[in-house]
C-alpha positions in Angstrom: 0.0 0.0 0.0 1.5 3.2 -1.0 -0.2 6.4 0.2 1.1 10.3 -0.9 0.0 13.0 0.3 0.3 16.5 -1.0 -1.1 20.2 0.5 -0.4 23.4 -1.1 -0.9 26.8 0.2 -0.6 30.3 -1.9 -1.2 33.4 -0.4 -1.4 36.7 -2.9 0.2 39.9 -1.2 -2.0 43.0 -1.4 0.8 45.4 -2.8 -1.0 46.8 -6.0 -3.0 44.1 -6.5 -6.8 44.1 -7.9 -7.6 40.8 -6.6 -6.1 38.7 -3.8 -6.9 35.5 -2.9 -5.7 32.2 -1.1 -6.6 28.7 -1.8 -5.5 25.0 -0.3 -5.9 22.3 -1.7 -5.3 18.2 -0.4 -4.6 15.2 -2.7 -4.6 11.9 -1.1 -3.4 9.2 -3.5 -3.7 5.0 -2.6 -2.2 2.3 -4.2 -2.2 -1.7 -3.5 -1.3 -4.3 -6.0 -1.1 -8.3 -5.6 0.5 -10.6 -8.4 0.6 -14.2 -8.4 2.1 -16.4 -11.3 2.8 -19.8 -12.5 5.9 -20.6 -15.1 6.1 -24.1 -16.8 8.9 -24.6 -19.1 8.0 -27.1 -21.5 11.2 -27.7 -23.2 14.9 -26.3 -23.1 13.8 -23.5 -25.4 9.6 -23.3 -24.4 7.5 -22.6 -22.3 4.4 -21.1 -20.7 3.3 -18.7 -17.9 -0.1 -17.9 -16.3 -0.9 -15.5 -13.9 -3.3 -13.3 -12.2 -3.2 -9.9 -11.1 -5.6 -7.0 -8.8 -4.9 -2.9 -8.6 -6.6 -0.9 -6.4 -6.3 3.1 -7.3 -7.6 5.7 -5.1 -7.8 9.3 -5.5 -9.5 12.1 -3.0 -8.7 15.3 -3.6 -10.1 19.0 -2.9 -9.3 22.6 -3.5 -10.8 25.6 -1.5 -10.1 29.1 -3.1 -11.2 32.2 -1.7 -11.1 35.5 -2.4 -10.2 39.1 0.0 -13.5 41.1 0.6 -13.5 44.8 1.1 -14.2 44.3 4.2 -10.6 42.2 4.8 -12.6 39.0 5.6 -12.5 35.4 2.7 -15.3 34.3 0.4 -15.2 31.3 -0.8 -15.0 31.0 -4.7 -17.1 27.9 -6.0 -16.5 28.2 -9.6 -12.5 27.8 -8.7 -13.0 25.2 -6.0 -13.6 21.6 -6.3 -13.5 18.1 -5.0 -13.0 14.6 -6.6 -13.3 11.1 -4.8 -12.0 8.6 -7.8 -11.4 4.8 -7.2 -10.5 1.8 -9.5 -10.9 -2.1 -9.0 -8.6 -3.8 -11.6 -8.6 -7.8 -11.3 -6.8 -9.8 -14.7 -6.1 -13.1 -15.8 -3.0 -13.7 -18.2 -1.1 -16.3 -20.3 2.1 -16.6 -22.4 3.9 -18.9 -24.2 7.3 -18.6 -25.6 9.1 -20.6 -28.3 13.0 -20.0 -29.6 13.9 -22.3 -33.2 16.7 -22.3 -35.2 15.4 -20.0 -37.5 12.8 -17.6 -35.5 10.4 -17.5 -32.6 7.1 -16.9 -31.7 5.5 -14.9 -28.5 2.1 -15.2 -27.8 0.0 -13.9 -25.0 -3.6 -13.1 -23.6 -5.1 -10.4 -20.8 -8.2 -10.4 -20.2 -9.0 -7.3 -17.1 -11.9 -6.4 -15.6 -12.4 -2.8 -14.7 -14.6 -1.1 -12.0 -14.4 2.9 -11.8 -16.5 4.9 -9.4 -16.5 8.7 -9.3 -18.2 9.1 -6.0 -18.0 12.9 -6.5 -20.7 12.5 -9.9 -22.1 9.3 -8.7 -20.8 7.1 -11.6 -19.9 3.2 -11.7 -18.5 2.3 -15.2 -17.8 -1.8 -15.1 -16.4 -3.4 -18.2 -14.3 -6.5 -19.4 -11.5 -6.0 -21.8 -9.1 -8.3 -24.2 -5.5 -7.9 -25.0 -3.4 -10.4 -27.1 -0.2 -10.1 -28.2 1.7 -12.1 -30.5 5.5 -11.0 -32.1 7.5 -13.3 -34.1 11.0 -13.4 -35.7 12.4 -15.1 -38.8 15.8 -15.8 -39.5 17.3 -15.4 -43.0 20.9 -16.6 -42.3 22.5 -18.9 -39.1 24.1 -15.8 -37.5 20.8 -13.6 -37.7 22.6 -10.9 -40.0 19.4 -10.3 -42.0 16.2 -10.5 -39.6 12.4 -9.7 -39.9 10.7 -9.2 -36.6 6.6 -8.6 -37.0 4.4 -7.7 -33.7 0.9 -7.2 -33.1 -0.6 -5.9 -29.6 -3.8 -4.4 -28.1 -3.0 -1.6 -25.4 -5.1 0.1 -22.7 -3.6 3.3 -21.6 -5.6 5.3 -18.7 -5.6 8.7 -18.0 -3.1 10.6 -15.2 -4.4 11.4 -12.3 -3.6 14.7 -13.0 -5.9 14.4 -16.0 -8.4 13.5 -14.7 -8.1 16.3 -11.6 -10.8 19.0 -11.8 -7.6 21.4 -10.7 -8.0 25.1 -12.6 -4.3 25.7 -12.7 -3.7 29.3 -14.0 -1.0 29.7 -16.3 -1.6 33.5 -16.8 -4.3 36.2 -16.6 -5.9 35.2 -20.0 -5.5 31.1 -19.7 -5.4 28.1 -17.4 -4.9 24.1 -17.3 -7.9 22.0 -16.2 -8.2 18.6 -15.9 -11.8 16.2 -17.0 -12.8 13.4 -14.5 -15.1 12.1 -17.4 -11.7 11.0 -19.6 -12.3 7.2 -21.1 -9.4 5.1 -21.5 -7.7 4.8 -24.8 -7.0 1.5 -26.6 -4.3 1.1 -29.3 -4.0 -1.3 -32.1 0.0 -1.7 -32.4 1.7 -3.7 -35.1 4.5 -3.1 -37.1 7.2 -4.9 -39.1 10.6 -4.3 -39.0 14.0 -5.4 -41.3 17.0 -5.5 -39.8 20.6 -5.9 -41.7 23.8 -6.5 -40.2 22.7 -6.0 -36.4 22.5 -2.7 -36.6 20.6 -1.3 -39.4 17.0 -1.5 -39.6 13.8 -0.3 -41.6 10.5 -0.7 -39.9 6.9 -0.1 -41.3 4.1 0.2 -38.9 1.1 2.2 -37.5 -0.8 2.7 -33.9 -4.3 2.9 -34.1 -6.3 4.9 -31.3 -9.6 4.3 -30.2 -10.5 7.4 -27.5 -7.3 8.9 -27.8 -6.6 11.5 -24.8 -5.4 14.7 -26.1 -5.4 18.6 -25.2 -8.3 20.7 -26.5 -8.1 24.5 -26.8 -11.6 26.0 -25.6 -13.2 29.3 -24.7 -14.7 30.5 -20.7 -18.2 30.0 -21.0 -17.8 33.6 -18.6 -15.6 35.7 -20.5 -14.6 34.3 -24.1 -11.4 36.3 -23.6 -9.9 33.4 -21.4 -9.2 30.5 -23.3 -8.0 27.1 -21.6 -6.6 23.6 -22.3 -8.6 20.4 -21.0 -7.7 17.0 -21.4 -10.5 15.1 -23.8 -10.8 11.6 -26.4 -10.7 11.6 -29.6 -12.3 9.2 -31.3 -9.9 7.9 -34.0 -6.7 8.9 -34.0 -3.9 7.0 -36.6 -0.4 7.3 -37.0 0.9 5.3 -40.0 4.9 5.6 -40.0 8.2 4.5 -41.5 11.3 4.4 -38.9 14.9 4.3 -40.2 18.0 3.9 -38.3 21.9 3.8 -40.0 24.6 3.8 -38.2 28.3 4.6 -40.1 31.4 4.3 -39.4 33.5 6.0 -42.3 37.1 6.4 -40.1 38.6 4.3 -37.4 38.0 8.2 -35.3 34.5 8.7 -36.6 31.4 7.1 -35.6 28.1 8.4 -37.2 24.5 7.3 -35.9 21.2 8.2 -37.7 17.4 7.6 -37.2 14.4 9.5 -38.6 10.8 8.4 -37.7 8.4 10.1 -40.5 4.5 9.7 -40.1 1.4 10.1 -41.3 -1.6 11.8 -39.2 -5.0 11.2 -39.3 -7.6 12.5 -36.9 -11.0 13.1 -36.4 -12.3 14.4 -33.2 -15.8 13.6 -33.1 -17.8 10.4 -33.8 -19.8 12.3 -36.6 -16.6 14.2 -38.0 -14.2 14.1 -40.7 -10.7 12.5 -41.0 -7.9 15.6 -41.0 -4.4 14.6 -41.6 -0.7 16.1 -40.9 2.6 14.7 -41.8 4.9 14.4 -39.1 8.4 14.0 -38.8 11.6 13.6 -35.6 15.2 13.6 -36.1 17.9 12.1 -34.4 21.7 12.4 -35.9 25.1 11.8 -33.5 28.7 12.2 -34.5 30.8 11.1 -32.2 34.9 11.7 -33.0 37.5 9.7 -30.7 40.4 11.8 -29.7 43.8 10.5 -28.2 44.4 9.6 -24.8 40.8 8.3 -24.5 39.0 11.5 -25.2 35.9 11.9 -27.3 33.9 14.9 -28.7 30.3 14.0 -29.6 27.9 16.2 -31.4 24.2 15.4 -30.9 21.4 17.0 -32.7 17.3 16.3 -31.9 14.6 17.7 -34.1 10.3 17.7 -33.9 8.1 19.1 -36.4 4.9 21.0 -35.6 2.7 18.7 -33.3 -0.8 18.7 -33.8 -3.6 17.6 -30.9 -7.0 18.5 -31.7 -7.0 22.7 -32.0 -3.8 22.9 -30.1 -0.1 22.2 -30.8 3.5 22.2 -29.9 5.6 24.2 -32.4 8.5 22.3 -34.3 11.8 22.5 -31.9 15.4 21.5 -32.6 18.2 21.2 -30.5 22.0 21.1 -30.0 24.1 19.3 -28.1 27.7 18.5 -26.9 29.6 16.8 -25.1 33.7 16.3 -24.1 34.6 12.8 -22.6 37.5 11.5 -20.8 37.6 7.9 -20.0 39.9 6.0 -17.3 40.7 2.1 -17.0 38.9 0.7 -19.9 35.4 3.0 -18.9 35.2 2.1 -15.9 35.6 6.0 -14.6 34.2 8.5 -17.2 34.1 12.6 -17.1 31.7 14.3 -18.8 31.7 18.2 -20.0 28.6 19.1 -21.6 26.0 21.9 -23.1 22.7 20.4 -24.0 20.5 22.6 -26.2 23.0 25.2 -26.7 20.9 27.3 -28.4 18.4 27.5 -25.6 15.7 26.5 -27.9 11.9 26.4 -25.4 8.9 24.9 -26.0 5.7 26.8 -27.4 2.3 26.2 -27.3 -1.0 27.5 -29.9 -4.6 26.9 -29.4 -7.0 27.7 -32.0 -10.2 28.7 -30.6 -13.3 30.0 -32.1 -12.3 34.0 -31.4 -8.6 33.8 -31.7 -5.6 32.0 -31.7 -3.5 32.3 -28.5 0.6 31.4 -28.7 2.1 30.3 -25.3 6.1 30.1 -24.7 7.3 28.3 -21.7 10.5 29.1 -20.6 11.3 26.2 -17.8 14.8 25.8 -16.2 15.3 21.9 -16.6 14.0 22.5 -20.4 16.3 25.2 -21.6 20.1 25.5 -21.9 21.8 23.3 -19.7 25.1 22.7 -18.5 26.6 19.8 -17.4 29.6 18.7 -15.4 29.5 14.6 -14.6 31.4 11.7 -13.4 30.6 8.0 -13.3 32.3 4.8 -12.1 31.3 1.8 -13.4 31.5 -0.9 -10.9 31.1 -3.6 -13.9 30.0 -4.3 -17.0 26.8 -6.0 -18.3 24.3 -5.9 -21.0 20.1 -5.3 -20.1 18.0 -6.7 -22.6 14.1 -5.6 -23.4 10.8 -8.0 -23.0 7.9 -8.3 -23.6 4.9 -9.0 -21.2 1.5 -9.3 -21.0 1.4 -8.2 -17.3 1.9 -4.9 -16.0 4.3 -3.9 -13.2 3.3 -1.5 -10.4 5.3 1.3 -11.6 2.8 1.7 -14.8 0.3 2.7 -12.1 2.5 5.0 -10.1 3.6 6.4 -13.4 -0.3 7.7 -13.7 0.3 9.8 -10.2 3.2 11.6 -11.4 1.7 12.2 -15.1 3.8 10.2 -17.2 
């Protein structure tokens, strides 16, 4: 059981100030998870695994904001206060089975969950069954897997933040402000791609994602003054991303080492049940150069770019970004300095919202996001390799991930 609990408190001076006010607000966060599982191997290179799993989620949080009279004493302000009481009953039943051949392998697997929400706040139960199988298999063109084809198919559930789904008004400045929907749905995804690879390292992969109740950001007008524009959290009801993802690395000179990948994809929306499909071709960047020096030195160059992002009437403008980075190493890696800029061109994030009046542009200019230097040292205490599953089942951190927003 994992409880957080997190109280703010803000209190407006009244130094040339047309409005003061105060607010506090309490969010109580609970989380309990029990996993129980059975593996069988069937064979030196087989076997299967069953399992079942139960999540508990709960959520109670409130906000008071009040306002400075005339006459120095608080009013309450119900329009900017709020209070949410959200809890979730997960209980799931899953099965894989693995097989490794000479020339491929095969993954399959099945979840099957049973979901039970309750918004106590709106008096709401949703209860509903879902289904997600999984299968990805691998062919081998050659004995020492030079020339691969990997194919995957997979049906995702992906719930809303808690932040999301937080009734919080969060002002961001005197003409917008953040707020969250306690009415999001969860949004499925249809995942399957296939993918080429050549010489270990060089690969081609074709694929899309298709979204059923997508969660995006929605520019809108206040209902109270249509000057004030915000951003809440809603689903779309199909959203596709067809893409094709490259990756080459290059080594033209025992000193230079050249890495590439570029991801470029296809778009198509449409918001509303009764709407049209809109589409938007996409595109993000990756290159490295890295340059080995003497005396264990190196000098690599990094370089990240994002087209314009698009998310129902709002966006992220494209972005790119610089980077570099002076190494030394000592005893074969083991201790390693590290002199750094990232995004030396202290390139920020922007924001546009289209809404029925006028279009607002929004430029956040965050510490941790802007130019950064750096100045590290590790020490490597060994050396080993980490290697990527698949699983049907979930770990607890995907539902601690929903608390922090990820």
């Amino acid at each position: 059981m994992a409880e957080i609990n997190i109280r703010f408190f803000q209190e407006i001076g009244t130094l040339n100030k047309d409005t003061v006010y105060r607010s506090r607000s309490n969010a109580t966060y609970q989380i309990a998870t029990a996993d129980l599982s059975w593996k069988q191997q069937l064979h030196k290179k087989s076997f299967f695994q069953v399992g079942m799993k139960y999540t508990y989620t709960g959520m109670k949080d409130d906000a008071c904001y009040e306002g400075l009279e005339p006459d120095e004493s608080w009013k309450p302000n119900a329009a900017y206060g709020y209070e949410l009481d959200y809890h979730e009953n997960i209980g799931a039943l899953y099965g894989t089975y693995s097989l490794d051949m000479k020339r491929g392998a095969v993954h399959i697997g099945l979840r099957g969950e049973y979901t039970q929400t309750s918004n106590e706040t709106e008096r709401q139960t949703r209860r509903y069954w879902d289904w997600f199988p999984h299968i990805d298999g691998s062919f081998y063109f050659d004995e020492i897997h030079k020339w691969m084809l990997i194919g995957q198919y997979g049906r995702y559930i992906e719930r809303p933040t808690f932040s999301a789904l937080n009734p919080n008004r969060i002002q961001t400045s005197e003409y917008s402000y953040l707020v969250g929907n306690p009415m999001l749905r969860p949004t499925y995804i249809n995942k399957f791609s296939i993918t080429l690879v050549y010489n270990f390292r060089y690969t081609l992969t074709i694929g899309g994602n298709l979204h059923h109740d997508l969660i995006r950001q929605f520019g809108k007008e206040d209902a109270e003054n249509s000057d004030i524009s915000y951003v809440i959290n809603e689903n779309h009801n199909r959203e596709n991303h067809w893409f094709v993802a490259v990756t080459a690395p290059w080594q033209p000179l025992n000193w230079l080492n050249l890495n590439a990948s570029f991801i470029g994809v296809r778009q198509d929306i449409r918001m509303y049940r009764e709407g049209d499909y809109f589409g938007h071709f996409l595109y993000f960047a990756n290159a490295n150069a890295t340059v080995l020096l003497p005396s264990d030195y190196s000098l690599e160059a990094q370089y990240n770019g994002v087209s314009q992002l698009y998310s129902g009437n709002s966006g992220i403008d494209p972005r790119h970004t610089f980077n570099l980075h002076l190494r030394k190493k000592w005893k074969d890696g083991r201790y390693v300095a590290t002199l750094g800029v990232d995004n030396i061109f202290n390139r920020y994030n922007s924001y546009f919202s289209n809404v029925p009046s006028y279009s607002s542009q929004n430029r956040f200019e965050l510490a941790s996001s802007g130019r950064l230097m750096k100045l590290t040292f590790t020490w490597n205490f060994n050396h080993g390799k980490k290697s990527g599953t698949v699983t049907v089942e979930k770990k607890s951190a995907s539902e601690r991930s929903r608390i922090e927003g990820k």
